[in-house]
Each structure stands twice: as structure tokens, then as C-alpha cells.
Residue frames as qw, qx, qy, qz and C-alpha x, y, z in Angstrom:
[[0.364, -0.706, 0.082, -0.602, 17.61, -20.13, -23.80],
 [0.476, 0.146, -0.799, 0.337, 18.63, -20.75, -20.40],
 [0.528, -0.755, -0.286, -0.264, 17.07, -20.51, -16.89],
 [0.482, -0.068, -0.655, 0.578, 18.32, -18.81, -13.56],
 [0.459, -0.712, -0.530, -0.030, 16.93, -17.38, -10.99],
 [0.098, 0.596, -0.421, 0.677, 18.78, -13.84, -8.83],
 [0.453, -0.032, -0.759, 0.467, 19.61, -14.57, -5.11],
 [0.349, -0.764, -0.435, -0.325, 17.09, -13.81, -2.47],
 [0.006, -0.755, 0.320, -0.572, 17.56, -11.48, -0.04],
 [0.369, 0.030, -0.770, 0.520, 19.13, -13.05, 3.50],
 [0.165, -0.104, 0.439, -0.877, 16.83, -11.11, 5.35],
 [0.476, 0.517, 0.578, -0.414, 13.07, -11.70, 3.71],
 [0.316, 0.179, 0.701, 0.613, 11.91, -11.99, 0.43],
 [0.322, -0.436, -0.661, -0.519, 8.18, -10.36, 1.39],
 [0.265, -0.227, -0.853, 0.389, 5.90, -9.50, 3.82],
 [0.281, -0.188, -0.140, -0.931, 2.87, -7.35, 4.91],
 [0.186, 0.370, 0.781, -0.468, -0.54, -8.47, 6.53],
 [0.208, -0.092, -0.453, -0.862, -3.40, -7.85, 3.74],
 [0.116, 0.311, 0.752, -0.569, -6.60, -7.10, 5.04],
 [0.172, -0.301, -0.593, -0.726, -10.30, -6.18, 4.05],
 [0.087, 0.293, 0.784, -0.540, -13.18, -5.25, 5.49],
 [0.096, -0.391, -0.738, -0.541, -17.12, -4.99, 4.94],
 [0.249, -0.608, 0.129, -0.743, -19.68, -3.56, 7.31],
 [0.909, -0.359, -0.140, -0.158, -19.89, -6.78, 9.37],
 [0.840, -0.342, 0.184, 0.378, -16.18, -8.20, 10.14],
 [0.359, 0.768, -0.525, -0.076, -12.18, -7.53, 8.55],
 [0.979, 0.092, 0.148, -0.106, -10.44, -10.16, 7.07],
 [0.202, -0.737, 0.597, 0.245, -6.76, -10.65, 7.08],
 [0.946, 0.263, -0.111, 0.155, -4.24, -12.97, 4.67],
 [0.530, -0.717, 0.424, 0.161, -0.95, -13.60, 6.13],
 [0.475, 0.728, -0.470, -0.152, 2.33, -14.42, 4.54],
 [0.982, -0.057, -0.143, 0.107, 3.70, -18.01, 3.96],
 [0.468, -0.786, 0.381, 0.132, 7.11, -19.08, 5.10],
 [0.877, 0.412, 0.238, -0.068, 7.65, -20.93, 1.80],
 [0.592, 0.511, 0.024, 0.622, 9.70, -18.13, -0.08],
 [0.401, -0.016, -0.378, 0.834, 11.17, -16.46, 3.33],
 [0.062, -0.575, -0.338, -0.742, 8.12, -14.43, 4.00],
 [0.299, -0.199, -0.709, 0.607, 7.15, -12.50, 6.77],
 [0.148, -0.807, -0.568, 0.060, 4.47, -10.91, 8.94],
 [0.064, -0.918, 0.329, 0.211, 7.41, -7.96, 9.00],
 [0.929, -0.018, 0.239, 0.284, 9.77, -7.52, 6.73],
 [0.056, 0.973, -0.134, -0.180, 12.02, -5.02, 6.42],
 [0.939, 0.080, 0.115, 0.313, 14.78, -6.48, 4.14],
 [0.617, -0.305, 0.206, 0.695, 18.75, -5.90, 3.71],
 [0.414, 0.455, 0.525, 0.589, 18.11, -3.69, 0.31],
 [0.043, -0.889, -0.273, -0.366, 16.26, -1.38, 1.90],
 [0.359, -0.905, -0.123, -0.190, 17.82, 1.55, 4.54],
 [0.104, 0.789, -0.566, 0.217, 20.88, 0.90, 3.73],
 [0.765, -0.108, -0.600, -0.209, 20.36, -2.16, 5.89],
 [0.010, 0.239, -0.533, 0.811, 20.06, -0.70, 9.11],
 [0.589, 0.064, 0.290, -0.752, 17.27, -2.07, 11.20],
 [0.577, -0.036, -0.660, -0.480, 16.52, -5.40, 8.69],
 [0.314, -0.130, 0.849, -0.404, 14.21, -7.86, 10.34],
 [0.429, -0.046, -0.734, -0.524, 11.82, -10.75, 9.98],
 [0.338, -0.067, 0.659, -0.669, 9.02, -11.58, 11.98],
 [0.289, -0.037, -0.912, -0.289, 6.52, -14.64, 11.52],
 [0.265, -0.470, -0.802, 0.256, 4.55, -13.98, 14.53],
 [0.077, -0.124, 0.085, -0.986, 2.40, -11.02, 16.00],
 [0.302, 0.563, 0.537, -0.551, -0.95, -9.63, 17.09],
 [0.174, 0.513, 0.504, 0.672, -3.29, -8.50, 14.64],
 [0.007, -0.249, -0.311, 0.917, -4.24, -4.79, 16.14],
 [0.143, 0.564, 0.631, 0.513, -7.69, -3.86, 14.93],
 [0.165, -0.246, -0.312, 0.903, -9.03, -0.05, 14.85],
 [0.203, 0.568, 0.720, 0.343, -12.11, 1.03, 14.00],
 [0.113, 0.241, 0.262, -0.928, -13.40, 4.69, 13.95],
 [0.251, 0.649, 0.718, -0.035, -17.19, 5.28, 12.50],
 [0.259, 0.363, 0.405, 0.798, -18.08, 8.47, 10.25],
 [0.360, -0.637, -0.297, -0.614, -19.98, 9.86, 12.33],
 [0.062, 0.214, -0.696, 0.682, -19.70, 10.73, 16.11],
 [0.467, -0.540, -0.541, -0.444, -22.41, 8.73, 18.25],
 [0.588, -0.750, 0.150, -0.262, -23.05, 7.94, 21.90],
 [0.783, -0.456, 0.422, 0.021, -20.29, 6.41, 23.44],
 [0.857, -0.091, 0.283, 0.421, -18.14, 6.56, 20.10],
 [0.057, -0.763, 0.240, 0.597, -15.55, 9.29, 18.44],
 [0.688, 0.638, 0.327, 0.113, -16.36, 9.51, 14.88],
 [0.506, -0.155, 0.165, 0.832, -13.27, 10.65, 12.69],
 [0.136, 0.750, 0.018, -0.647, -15.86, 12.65, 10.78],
 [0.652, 0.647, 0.369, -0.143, -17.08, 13.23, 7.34],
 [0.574, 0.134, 0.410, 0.696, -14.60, 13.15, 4.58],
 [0.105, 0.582, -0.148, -0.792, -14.23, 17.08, 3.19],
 [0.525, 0.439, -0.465, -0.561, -14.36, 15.49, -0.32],
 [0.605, -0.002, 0.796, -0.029, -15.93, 11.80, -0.99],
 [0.277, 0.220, -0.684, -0.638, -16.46, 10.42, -4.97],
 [0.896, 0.082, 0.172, -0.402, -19.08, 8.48, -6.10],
 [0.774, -0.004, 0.610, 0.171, -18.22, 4.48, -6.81],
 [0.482, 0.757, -0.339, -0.283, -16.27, 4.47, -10.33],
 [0.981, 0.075, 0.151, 0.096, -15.33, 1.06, -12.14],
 [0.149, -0.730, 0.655, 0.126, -11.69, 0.34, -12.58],
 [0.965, 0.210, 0.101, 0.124, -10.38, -2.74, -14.50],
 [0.428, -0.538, 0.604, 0.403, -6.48, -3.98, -14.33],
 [0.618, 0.188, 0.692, 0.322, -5.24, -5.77, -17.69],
 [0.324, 0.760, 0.393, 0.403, -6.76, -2.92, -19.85],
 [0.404, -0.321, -0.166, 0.840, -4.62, 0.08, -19.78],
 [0.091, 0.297, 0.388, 0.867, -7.15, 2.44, -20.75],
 [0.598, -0.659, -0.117, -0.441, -9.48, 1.63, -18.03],
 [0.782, -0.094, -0.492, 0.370, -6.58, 1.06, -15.40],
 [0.209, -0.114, -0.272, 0.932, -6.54, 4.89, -14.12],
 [0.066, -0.807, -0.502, -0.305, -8.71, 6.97, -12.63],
 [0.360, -0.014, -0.230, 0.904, -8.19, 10.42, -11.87],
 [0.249, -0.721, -0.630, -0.144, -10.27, 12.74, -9.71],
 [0.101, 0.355, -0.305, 0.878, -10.35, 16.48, -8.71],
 [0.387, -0.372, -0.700, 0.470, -10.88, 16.98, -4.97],
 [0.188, -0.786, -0.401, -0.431, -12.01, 20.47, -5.31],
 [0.604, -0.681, -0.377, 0.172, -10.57, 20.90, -1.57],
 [0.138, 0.941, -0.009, 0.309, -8.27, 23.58, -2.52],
 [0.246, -0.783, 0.551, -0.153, -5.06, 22.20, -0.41],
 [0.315, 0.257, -0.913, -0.035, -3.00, 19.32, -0.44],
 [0.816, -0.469, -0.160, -0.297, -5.89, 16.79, 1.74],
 [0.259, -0.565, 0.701, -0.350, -4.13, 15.73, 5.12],
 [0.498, -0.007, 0.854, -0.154, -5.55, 12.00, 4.82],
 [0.533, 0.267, -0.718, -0.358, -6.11, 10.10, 1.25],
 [0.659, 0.090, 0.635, -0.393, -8.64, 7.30, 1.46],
 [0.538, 0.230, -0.625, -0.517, -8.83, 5.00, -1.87],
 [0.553, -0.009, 0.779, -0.294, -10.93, 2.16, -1.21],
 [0.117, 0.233, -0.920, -0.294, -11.07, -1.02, -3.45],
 [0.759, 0.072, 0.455, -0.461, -14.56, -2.61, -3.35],
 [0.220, -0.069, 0.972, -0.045, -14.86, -6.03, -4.75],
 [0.455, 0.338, -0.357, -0.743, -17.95, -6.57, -6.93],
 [0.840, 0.081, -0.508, -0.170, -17.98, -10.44, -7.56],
 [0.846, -0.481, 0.220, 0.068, -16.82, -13.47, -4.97],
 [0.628, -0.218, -0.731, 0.155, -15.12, -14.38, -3.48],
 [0.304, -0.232, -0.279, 0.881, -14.48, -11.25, -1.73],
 [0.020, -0.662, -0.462, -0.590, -17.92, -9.74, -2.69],
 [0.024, -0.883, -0.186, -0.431, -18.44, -6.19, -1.34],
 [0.807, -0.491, -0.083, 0.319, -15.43, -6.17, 0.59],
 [0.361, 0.923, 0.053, 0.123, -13.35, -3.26, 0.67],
 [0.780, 0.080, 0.000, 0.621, -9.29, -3.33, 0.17],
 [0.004, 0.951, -0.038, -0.306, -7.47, -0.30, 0.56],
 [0.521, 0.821, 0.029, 0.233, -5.32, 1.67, -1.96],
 [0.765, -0.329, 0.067, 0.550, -1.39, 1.50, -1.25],
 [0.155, -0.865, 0.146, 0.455, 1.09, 4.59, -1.56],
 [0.108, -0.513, 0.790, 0.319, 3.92, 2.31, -3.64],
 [0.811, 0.242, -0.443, -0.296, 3.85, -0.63, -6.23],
 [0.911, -0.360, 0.196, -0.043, 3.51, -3.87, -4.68],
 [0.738, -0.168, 0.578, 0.304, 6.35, -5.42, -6.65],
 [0.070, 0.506, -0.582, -0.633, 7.88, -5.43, -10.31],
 [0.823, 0.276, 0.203, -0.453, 5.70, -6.56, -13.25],
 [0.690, 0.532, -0.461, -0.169, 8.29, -8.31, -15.05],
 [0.172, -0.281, 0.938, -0.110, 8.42, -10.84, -12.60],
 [0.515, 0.015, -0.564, -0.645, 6.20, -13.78, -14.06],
 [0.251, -0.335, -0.895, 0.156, 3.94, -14.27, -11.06],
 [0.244, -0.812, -0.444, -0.290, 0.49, -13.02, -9.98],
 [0.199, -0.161, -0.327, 0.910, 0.41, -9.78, -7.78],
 [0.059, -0.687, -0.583, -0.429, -2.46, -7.46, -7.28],
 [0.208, -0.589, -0.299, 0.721, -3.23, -4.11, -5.50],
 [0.316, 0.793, 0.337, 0.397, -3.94, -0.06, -6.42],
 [0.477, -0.203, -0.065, 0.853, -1.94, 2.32, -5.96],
 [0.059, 0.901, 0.264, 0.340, -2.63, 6.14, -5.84],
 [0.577, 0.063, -0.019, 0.814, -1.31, 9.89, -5.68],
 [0.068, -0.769, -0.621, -0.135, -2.36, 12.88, -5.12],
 [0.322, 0.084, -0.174, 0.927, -1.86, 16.95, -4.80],
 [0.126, 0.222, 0.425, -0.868, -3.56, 20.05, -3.99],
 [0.534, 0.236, -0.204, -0.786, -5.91, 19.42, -7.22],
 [0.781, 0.094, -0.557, -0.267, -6.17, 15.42, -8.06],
 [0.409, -0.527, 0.733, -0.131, -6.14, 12.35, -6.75],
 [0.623, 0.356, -0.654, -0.241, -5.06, 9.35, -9.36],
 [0.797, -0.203, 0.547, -0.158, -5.83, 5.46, -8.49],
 [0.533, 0.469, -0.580, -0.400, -4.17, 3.34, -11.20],
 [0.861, -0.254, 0.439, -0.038, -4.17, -0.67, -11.13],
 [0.413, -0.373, 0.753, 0.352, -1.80, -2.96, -12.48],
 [0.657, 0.535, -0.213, -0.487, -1.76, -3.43, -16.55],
 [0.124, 0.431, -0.858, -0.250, 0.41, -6.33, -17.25],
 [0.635, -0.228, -0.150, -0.723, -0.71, -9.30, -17.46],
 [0.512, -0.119, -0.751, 0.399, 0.55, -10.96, -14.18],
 [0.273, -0.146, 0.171, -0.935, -1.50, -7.68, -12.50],
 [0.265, -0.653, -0.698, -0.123, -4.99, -7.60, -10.38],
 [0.179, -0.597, 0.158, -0.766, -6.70, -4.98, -9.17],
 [0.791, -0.411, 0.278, -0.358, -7.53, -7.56, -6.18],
 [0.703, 0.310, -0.634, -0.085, -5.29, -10.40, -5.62],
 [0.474, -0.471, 0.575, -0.473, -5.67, -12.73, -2.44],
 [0.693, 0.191, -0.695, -0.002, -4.28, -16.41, -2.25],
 [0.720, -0.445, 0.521, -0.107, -4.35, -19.43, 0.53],
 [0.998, -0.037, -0.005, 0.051, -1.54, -20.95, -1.01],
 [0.692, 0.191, -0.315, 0.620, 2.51, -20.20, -2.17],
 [0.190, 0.291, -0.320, 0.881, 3.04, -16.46, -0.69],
 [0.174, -0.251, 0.322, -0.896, -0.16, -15.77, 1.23],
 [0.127, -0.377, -0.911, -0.110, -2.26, -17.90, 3.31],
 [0.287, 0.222, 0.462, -0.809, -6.37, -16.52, 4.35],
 [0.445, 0.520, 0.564, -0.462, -9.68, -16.89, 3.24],
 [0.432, 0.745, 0.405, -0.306, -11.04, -16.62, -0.02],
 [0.656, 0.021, 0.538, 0.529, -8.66, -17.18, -2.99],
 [0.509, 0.737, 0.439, -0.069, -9.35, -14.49, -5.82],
 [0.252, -0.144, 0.432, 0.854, -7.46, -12.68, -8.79],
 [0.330, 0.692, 0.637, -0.083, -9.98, -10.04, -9.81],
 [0.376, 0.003, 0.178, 0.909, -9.74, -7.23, -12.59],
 [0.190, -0.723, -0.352, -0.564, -13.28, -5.39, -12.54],
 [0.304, -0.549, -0.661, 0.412, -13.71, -3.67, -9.22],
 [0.052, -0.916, -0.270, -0.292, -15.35, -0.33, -8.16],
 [0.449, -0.067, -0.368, 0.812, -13.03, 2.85, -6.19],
 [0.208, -0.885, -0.303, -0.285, -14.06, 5.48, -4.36],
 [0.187, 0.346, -0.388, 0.833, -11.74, 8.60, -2.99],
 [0.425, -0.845, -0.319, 0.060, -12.25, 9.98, 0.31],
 [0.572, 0.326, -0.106, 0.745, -10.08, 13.00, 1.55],
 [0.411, -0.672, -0.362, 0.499, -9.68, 15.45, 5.18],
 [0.043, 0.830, -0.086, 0.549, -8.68, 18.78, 5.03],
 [0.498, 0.149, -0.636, 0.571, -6.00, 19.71, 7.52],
 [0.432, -0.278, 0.052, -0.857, -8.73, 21.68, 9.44],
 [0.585, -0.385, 0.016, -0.714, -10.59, 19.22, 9.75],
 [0.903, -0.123, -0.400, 0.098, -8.81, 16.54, 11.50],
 [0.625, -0.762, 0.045, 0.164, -7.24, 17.08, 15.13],
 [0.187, -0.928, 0.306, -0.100, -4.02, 19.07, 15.32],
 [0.750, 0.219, -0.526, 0.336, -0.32, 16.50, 14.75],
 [0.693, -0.705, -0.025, 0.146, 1.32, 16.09, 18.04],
 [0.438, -0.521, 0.495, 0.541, 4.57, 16.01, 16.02],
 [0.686, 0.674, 0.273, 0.013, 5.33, 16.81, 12.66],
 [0.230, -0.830, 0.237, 0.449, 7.95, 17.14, 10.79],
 [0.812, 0.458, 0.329, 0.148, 8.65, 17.29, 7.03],
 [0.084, 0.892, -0.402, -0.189, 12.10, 18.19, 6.72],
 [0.653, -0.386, 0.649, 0.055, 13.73, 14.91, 5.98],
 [0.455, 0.536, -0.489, -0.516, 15.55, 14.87, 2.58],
 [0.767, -0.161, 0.615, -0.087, 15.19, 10.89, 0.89],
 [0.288, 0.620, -0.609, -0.402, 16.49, 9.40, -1.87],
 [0.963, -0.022, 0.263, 0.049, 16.50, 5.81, -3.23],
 [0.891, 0.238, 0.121, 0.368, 19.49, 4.19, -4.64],
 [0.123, -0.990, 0.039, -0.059, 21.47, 6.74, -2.48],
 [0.754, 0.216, -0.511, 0.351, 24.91, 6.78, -1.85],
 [0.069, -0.346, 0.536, -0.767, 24.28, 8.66, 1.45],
 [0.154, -0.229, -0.899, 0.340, 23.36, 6.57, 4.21],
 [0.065, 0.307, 0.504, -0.805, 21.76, 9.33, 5.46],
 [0.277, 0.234, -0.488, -0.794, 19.27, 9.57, 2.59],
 [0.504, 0.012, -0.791, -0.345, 18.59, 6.20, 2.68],
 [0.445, -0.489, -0.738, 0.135, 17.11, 5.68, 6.49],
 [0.058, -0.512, 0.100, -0.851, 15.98, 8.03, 8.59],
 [0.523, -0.470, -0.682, 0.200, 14.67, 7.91, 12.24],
 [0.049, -0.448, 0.102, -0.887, 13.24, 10.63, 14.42],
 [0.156, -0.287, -0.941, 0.088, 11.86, 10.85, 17.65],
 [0.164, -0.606, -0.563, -0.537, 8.67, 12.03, 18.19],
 [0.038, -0.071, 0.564, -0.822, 8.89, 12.88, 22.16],
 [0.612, -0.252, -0.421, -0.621, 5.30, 11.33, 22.61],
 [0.222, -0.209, 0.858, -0.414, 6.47, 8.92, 25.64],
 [0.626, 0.315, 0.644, -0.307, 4.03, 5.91, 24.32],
 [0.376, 0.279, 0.775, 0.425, 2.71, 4.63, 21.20],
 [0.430, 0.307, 0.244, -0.813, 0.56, 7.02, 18.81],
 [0.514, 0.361, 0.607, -0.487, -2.57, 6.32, 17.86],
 [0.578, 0.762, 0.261, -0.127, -2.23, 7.49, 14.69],
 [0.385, -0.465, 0.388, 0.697, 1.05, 7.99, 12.16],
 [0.660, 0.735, 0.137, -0.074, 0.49, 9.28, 8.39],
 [0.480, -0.467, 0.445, 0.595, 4.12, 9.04, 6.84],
 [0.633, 0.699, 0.290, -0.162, 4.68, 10.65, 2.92],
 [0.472, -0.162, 0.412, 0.762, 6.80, 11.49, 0.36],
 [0.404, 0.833, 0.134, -0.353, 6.27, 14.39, -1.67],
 [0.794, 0.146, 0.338, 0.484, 7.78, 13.91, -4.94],
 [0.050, -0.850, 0.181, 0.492, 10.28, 16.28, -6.01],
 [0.002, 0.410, -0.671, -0.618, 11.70, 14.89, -9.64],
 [0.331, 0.314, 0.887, 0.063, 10.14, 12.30, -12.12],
 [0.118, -0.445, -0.687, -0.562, 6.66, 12.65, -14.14],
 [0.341, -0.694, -0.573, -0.274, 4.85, 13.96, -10.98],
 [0.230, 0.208, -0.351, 0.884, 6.88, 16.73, -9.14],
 [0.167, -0.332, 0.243, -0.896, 4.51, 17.64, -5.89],
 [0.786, -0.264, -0.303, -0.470, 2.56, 14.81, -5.72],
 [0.440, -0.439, 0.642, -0.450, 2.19, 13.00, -2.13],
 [0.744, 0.015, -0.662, -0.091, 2.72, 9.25, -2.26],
 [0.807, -0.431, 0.339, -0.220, 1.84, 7.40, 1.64],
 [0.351, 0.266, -0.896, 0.062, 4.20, 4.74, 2.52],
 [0.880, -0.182, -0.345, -0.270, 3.60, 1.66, 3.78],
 [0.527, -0.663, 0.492, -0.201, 4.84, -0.01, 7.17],
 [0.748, -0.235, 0.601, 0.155, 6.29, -3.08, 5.86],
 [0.084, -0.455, 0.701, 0.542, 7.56, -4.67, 2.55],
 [0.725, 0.222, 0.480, -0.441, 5.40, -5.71, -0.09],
 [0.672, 0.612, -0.349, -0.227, 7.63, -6.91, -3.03],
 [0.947, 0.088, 0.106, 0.290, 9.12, -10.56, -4.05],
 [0.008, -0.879, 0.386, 0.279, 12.65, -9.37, -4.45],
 [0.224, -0.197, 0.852, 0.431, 14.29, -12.59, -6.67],
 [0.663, 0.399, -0.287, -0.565, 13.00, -13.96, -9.69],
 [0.638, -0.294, 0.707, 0.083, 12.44, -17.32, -10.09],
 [0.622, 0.147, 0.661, 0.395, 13.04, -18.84, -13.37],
 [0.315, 0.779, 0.016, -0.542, 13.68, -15.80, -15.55],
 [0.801, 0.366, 0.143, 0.452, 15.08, -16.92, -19.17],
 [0.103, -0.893, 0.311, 0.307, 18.11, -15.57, -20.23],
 [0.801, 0.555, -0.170, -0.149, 19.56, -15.75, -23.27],
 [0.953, -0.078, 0.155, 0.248, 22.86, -18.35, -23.54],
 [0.240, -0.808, 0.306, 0.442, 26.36, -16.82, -23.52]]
């Protein structure tokens, strides 16, 4: 056997801001600068490579809304459909998915999966549930997150089975520095989910934009629209509804930045 290693992207290898919160504070881990990582990172691979960039610096923005509308604050309002707390465990692919009907009789405009924590280091701290897979499992280094999907009838959380997977993974040391070190594989989930009713009215909206991966049309592969808002909004909800595969109709959220290791380092390969 031999050892190499594929070439990292020029742009970023990584990057994302991972966060948590509890009922007292939220807690962020930031990417290192070790293996090219960034606070943004929109690498060369992706959009055709229109737009790539890396960014090391930034604000953290925090928003908070409350469930409930008091004095003097604007409550987003009870979830149409909330689950009770339901154990999840990575590593064991039999308890690595959970799937729940919503009952809500339409596709839900907002998808809440929330990640509670159970044990330290990160005890009762709650992660959210990502649209996409952090990263390939058949690179041989830790990774951790849950992912989920969801149509007019279910919504599926699944964590990571291999065993380089966590359903929680948060490091101060190669890729991500912050608080509270942990690789955990028991934790508890709970769905939440809106009706389009019952959240305020899009200012813009538009879900005509055909996408493709591993297009050969540019167009396919980025896309950019504007919104005619004049200012930042407050709020963006971006999806994909899947139209081939194992899950034709189901809505996968994306994510604003890049959360996968794109080289491999020492992978064997067998000797010519």
C-alpha cells in the first residue's frame, strides 16, 4: 500500500460558523486556518466557480425571536406541529433515523430539527439540524451533524452511521476552534414546523430556478436573483425540492456557507 493525499481546493477547504444555544446564552465554534478554513467559504468546485471566496474575519449577527408574543417583543409564534423529545444515536444504523408525520396537511413553510445534547460538555444545549451532509464519510476524520427532509406528510432526521460520524461534533483544535470539545452519539431531537398561513406573507418568492449538480450548464450550476427589497432581509429560507433520486418531492434547506473538507489526507491506495 501506498499513501497520497487529492489536492485542496485554491479557494478553501471548509468553513461555516457552528453554533448552539440553551435558554441562557449561544455559543459559537469558528474555523481554524490550519487546513485553509474559513468563516466563509464558498469554494472553486462549487457554482461553477463564480463568486468563490474566503473570509477569516466577520461579525457574529445574533437573532432571537421568542414563541410567544410579549410586551415589547414579536413572537414568531407557536409551531403548527411540534414532536415530543425522541432519542437518536449516530454509529448504530438502526437507531440513526427518525421519521415523523406532521399531520399539517401541506408541505410546512419552516422545518425546525433541533439537536439537544444530553451529557457534557454541551449539556442541554441545542444544535440545529442541517439541509445537506456535512462532508463525505469515507474520509477518515471525525465530523458530526443531522441532517433532515421533509414533504407534505414526514419529516426524517437521520445522523451519521459510519464510524468517523457524530450526531454532535465540536472541537477547539485542527478544523474548529470554541468552547467545549465533544464527539457525542446519544442525543435527543425534536421537529418543529409553520404552516404557510401561519407565518407572515414572502416579500419575494420565487421557485422557478431549475439546479443541477455536476452540471454541464453553467446556468444550472449558480444562480442569482434579485429580490427588489432595497436593504437586507430579515429573513431568507432557500430549498431544493428534489425531483429524481430515492426521495422525489422532498424539500432539503440549504445552507449559507460550505461545510465539507474537500481533500483527503492520507488515503491508502493500492501500488501500481
Amino acid at each position: 500500500m501506498a499513501y497520497s493525499a487529492t489536492v485542496r481546493d485554491p479557494i478553501c477547504t471548509y468553513g461555516g460558523l457552528t453554533y448552539a444555544y440553551s435558554h441562557e446564552s449561544v455559543r459559537f465554534w469558528r474555523p481554524t486556518d490550519v487546513i485553509n478554513g474559513g468563516l466563509v467559504c464558498v469554494a472553486s468546485v462549487f457554482g461553477n466557480g463564480r463568486n468563490t471566496q474566503r473570509s477569516v474575519n466577520g461579525l457574529a449577527i445574533v437573532m432571537v425571536w421568542t414563541s410567544v408574543t410579549n410586551e415589547g417583543a414579536h413572537g414568531l409564534g407557536f409551531p403548527d406541529y411540534q414532536s415530543k423529545w425522541i432519542p437518536l444515536r449516530s454509529g448504530k444504523r438502526g437507531q440513526a433515523l427518525v421519521n415523523v408525520t406532521h399531520g399539517l396537511g401541506e408541505t410546512p413553510l419552516l422545518v425546525d430539527v433541533q439537536v439537544k445534547s444530553p451529557n457534557a460538555t454541551n449539556e442541554d444545549f441545542i444544535f440545529t439540524g442541517m439541509g445537506g451532509l456535512p462532508r463525505d464519510d469515507d474520509i477518515p476524520e471525525p465530523f458530526g451533524g443531522v441532517i433532515y427532509y421533509y414533504n407534505d406528510v414526514n419529516i426524517t432526521a437521520s445522523a451519521p452511521h459510519s464510524r468517523h460520524g457524530f450526531a454532535i461534533y465540536t472541537e477547539n483544535g485542527t478544523y474548529f476552534t470554541g468552547p467545549n470539545s465533544q464527539q457525542e452519539d446519544s442525543v435527543i431531537v425534536r421537529f418543529r414546523a409553520w404552516r404557510t398561513g401561519s407565518l407572515p406573507t414572502p416579500d419575494f418568492k420565487n421557485m422557478s430556478f431549475p439546479v443541477r449538480a455536476r452540471s454541464n450548464d453553467s446556468s444550472e450550476l449558480y444562480v442569482e436573483t434579485g429580490h427588489g427589497l432595497d436593504g437586507y432581509p430579515a429573513l431568507v429560507l432557500v430549498r431544493a425540492q428534489l425531483t429524481d433520486g430515492e426521495l422525489p418531492g422532498y424539500m432539503s434547506d440549504s445552507v449559507g456557507t460550505l461545510f465539507l473538507v474537500l481533500f483527503i489526507i492520507n488515503q491508502k491506495v493500492m501500488d501500481p
